[in-house]
N, C-alpha and C positions, 0 to 999 in steps of 0.2 A: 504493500500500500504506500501510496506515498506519501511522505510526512507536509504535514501543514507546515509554512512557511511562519518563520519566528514573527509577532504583531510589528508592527512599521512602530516605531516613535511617537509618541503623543507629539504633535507640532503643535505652534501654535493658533488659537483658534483665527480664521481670520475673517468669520463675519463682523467682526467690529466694522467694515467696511462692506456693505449687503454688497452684494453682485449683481441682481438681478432684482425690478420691479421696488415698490413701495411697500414697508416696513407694515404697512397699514393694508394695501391689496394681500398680503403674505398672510396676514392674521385672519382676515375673510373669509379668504378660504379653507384655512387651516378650520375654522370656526363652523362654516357651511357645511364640510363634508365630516366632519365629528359629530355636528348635532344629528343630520341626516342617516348617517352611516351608523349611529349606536342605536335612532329610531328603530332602525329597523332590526338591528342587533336586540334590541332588551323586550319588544313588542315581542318578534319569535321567540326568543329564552324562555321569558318569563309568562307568556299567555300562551300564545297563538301555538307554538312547539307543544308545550305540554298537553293542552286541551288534544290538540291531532293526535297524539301519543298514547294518551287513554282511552280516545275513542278507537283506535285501532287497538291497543293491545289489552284494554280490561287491565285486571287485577295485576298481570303482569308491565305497567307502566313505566315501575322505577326503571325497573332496569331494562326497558326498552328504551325508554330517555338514554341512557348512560352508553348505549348502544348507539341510537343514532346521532349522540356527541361523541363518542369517543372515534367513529369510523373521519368525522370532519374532524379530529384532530389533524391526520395529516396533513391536511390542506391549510392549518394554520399553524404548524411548525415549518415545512416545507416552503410554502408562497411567500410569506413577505421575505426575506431576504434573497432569492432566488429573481424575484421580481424586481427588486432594490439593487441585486448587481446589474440585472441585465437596464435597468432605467441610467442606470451609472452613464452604459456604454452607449446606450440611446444618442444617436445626431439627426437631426432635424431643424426643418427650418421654423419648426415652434416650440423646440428646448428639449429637456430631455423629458420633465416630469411631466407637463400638460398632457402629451398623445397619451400616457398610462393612466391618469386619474379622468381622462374621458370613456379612454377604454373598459375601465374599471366599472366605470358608472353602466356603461349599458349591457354590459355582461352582467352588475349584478342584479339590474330588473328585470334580466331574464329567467335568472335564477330563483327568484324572489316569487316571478309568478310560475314555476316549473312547479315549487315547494307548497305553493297554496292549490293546486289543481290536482297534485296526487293524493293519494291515500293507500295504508297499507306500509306498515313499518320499514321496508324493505324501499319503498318510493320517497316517503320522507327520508331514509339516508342516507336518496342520493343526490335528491332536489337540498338537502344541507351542508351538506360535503361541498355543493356549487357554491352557495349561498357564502360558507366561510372561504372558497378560492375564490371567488372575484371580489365580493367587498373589502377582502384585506387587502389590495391592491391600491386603491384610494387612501382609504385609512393609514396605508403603509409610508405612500410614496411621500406624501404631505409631511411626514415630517423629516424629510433630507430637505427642505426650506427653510426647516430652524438654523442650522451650524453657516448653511450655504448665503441665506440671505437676511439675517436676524442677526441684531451686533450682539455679542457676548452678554454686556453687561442688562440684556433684556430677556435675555432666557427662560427667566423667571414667569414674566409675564408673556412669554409665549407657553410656558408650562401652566400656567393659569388659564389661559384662549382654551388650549388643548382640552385642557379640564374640566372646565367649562361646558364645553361642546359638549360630556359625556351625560351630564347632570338635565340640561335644556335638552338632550334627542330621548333621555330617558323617559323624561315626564308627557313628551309628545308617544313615543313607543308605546311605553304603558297604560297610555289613557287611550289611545287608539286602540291599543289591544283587546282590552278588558270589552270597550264600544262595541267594535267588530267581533267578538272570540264565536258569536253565530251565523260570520260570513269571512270563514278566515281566506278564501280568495280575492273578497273585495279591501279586506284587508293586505295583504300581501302588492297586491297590485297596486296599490294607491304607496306604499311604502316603496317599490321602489322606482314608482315613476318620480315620487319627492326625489331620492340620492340621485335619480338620472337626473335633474334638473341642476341640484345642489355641483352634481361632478361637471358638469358644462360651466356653470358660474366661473368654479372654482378653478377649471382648467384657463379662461380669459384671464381671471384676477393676476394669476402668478405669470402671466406674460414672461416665461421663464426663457432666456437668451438662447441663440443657436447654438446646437451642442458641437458645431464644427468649433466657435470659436471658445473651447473650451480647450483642444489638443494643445497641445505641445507641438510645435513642425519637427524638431529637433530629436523627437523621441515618440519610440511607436506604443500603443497599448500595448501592454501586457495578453495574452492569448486565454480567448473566452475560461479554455478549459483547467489554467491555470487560477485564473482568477473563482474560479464555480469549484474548485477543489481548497482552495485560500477560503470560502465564503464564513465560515466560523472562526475564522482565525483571530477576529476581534477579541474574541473569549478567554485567549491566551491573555489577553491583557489583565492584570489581578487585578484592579481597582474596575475596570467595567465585567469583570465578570461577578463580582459582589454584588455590584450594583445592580445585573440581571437576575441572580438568584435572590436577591430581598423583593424585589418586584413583583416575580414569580409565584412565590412563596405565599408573600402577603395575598394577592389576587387568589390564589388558590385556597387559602382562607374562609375570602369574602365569598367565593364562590361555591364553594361547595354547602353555603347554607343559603345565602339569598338567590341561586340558580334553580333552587326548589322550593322559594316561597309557596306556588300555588300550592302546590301537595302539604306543606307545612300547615296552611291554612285552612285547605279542606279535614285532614288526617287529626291535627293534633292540636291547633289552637281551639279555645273555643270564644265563638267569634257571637256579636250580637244577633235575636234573631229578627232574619228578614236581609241579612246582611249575604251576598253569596259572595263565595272565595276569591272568584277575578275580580269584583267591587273591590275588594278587602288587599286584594295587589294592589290596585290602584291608588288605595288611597292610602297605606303603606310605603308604596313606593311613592308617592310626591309629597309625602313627609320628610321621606328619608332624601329627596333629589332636591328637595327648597334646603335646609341644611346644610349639602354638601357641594351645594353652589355658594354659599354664602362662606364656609371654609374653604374653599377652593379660592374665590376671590380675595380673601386674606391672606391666604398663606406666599401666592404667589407672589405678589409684589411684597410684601415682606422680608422673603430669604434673597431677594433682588436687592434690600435695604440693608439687612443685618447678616446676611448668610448665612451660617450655624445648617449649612445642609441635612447634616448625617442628625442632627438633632430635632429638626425637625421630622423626618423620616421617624427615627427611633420613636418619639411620641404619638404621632399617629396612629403607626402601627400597635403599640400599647393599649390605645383606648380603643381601637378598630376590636384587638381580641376581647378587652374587656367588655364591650357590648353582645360580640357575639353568642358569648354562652347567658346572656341575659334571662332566657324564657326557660331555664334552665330553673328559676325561685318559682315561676310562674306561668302556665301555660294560655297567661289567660288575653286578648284582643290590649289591652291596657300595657301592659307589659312588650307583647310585642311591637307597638308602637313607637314607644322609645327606646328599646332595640333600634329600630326604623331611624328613628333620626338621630341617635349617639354616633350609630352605623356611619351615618352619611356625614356627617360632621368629620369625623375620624379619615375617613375615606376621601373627603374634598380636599382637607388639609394634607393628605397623603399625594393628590392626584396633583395640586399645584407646585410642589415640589421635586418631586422624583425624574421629570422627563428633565428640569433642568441640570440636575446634578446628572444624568445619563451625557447629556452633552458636554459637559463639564471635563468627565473623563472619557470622552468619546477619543478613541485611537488613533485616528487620523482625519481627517477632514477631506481627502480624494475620494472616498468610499461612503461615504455619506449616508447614502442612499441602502448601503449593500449592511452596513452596520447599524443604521439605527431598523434596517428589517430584521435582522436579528433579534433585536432588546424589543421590537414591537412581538416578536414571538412571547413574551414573558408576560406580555397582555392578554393575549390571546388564547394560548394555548392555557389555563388554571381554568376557562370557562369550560373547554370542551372537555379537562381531564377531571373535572371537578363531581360530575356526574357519578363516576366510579366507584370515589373515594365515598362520595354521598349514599349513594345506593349497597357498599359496603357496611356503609355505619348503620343505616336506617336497618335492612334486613340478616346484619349476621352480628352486630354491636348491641342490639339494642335499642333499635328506634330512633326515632326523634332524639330526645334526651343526649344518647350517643353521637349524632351529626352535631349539634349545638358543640360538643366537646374537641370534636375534631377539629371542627374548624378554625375552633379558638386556638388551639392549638399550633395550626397553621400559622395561624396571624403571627403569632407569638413568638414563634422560629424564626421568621420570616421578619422578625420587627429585629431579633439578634444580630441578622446577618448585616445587617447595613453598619455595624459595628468596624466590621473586615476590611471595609474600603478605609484607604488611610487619609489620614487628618491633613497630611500635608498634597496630598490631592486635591482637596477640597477646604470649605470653613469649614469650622466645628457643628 
């Protein structure tokens, strides 16, 4: 096998000086296809996937869920950085990222209405499997605009935009979800005709420079198959490979209990009556996403001010575990509510943070594209493996009770590791 090549040198970052387009078109779209792009991400999760999932599989649900997330894991370890090198290498006479976050967008309303028109556990996993390969492509590419056109000392507040986005497409997802969960084609469809519109915007906005006048004359690329065999080699780097496994970790966490809300709520809460379980998502979750847009909006411009990265990070993740086993004193609608919004609070202040400290110790700045797809896999990838681990705890742990525990658990390792990354990488 051939050995991965040793990680290139941290350089210096050199968006202090953007490249390409206005600081303010950069954020837009960053901002357009996050909202859009998670809509339709937390709608399917959290409503629209599980309802299909029970009514095709009955009794056996859980782990029919955990089934058709786990087979879309490949396609969200595998695509973004696959798609991040080859957008690297992209020349065109409209840059490198725009052709991919247009393409992105209309592949993934294809997919989006494949997923709402089948039925039969075996058709949703493979209408999902599409859904996670093309939407991470937009999701992905958008942020090789942070290091390439975004000055340094704003990162922050590009980690906040970012963040943002996830909290504002949630509450649109989720309230659309919950709306439509008795017409989940007209749902599906209407989701992603939004991100085809959101990926057109947002491929204009970044009016990203010709990738011809990005070469070198003097020296030639490196060879596809060179560079696709390097593609993790970022990892080697010890300060961004901490910073990918606390990400990870954390998500994995958060995921493996709030990716099974509905079932939570139908199974094991006990909810008002007259209240039904998708209502009870809904208003749950725009509990828990007003919250963690208002910590997302504080934290980012904050560690922009005072830094203190890895301490920020470390407390988030702290009060993220200590919510999660909440419903753990108490099973009762009241309890998981504030679950709900300690959650999102913990979670905002996590999300406004973390992607800047990624660019922080980002390894190189030529690969942009190839390495921040990497670190977007640590997003990605907790929601599809999260299933598993849930569907482990729920039927061979112990139920409910047992997932609360895990999770927590998660968070909590997961809030350890950002420890590892060193001090003089980063501020405290």
């Amino acid at each position: 096998m051939t050995a991965l090549p040793a990680p290139a040198p941290r350089t210096e970052n050199t968006a202090d000086t953007p490249r390409h387009g206005r600081v303010g078109s950069l954020l837009a779209a960053m901002f357009l296809v996050n909202v859009f792009g998670y809509a339709a991400n937390v709608a399917a999760i959290t409503v629209l996937l599980p309802s299909q999932v029970r009514e095709a599989a009955g009794d056996g649900a859980v782990a029919a869920l955990a089934l058709v997330n786990g087979v879309s894991a490949i396609a969200s370890f595998g695509i973004p950085p696959l798609v991040g090198l080859m957008s690297d290498r992209t020349r065109t006479r409209w840059g490198r990222r725009s052709p991919w976050i247009l393409g992105g967008g209309v592949a993934t309303a294809a997919a989006l209405v494949l997923t709402g028109a089948v039925s039969g556990v075996t058709g949703l996993m493979i209408g999902w499997f599409l859904v996670q390969a093309t939407i991470n492509v937009g999701l992905n590419i958008i942020l090789a605009t942070i290091p390439e056109g975004i000055p340094a000392r704003r990162h922050g507040l590009a980690s906040t935009v970012q963040g943002v986005g996830v909290p504002v497409g949630g509450v649109i997802g989720v309230q659309l979800g919950a709306a439509l969960v008795d017409s989940v084609m007209v749902a599906y469809a209407l989701l992603g005709g939004l991100f085809l519109i959101a990926s057109v915007i947002s491929a204009v906005l970044i009016r990203d420079r010709s990738g011809a006048a990005l070469d070198d004359p003097g020296q030639a690329r490196p060879p596809m198959g060179r560079q696709f065999m390097a593609m993790f080699s970022s990892l080697r780097d010890r300060d961004y490979r901490w910073v990918f496994i606390s990400r990870a970790v954390i998500y994995l966490g958060y995921n493996t209990v709030f990716g099974f809300s509905l079932y939570i709520l139908q199974d094991h809460i006990v909810l008002p009556d007259g209240l039904a379980p998708a209502s009870a998502v809904a208003t749950s979750q725009t509990i828990s996403i007003a919250f963690l847009t208002v910590a997302t909006l504080i934290s980012g411009p904050l560690v922009d001010r005072v830094g203190r990265h890895r301490g920020f990070v470390l407390t988030s993740s702290l009060l993220l575990a200590a919510s999660i086993v909440l419903p753990l004193f108490s099973p009762s609608w009241t309890m998981f509510l504030v679950q709900a919004g300690l959650s999102g609070f913990a979670l905002g202040a996590f999300l406004g943070v973390d992607l800047s400290l990624a660019t922080i110790v980002l390894p190189k700045t030529g690969d942009a594209g190839r390495d921040l797809g990497v670190f977007h896999i640590a997003l990605n990838a907790p929601q599809v493996v999260a299933p598993f681990f849930a569907a482990l705890a729920v039927e061979r742990l112990g139920g409910y009770p047992a997932l609360f525990i895990v999770g927590g658990v998660f968070a909590f390792l997961g809030s350890l590791t950002v420890l590892r990354v060193r001090p003089q990488r980063v501020s405290e």
